[in-house]
N, C-alpha and C positions, 0 to 999 in steps of 0.2 A: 020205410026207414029213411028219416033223413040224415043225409051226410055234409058237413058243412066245409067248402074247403075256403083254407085262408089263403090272402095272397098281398105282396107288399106292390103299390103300385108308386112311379116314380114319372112323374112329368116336367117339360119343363118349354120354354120357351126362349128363344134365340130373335134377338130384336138389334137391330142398326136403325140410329138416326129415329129410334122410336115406334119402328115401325114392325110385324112379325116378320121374320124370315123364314124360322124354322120351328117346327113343333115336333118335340122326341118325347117317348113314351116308351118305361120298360115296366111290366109285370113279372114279380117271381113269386111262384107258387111256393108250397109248403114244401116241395121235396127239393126247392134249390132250382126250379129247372126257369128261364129268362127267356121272355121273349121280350125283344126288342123295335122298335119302330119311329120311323122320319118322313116327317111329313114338309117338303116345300113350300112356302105360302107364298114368298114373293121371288119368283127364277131369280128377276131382273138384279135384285138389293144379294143374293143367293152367289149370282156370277161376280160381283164387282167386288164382295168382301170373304169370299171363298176359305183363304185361308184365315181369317179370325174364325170365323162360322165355324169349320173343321176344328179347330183347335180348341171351342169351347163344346163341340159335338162327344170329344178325346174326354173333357172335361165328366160331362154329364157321363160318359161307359165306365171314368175311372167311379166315379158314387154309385152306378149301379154295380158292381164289383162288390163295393164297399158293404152295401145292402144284400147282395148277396151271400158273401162271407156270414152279415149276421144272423142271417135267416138258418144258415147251418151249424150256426154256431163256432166258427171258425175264424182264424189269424187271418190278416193282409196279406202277410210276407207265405201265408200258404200254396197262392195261387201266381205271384208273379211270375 
């Protein structure tokens, strides 16, 4: 029997001065369910611009939200 599961995947990369800093990755499967993941690449460029970094990290959770919602078929305004 094969079973085929779908799933929407969401990457993205976080760069200062050009360079990678940060690499986030969310998968969500067919029933809605997210897993989420951050990967450091550069500590040093990581510690010095921390709060951009974060604030576009905020960025990439509010889209996987977004893609979440569609995946269920579901409003914005349902889960805030």
């Amino acid at each position: 029997m094969l079973k085929i599961n779908k799933s929407t995947n969401l990457n993205a990369n976080i760069q200062v001065e050009g360079k990678n800093v940060m690499f986030l990755n969310a998968t969500i499967n067919e029933l809605g369910s997210v897993t989420f993941g951050k990967t450091v690449q550069n500590v040093e460029l990581y510690k010095a611009n921390m709060e951009e970094v974060n604030k576009q990290v905020t960025e990439f959770q509010e889209e996987v939200k977004k893609a979440e919602l569609d995946s269920l078929g579901g409003e914005l305004d349902e889960i805030k």
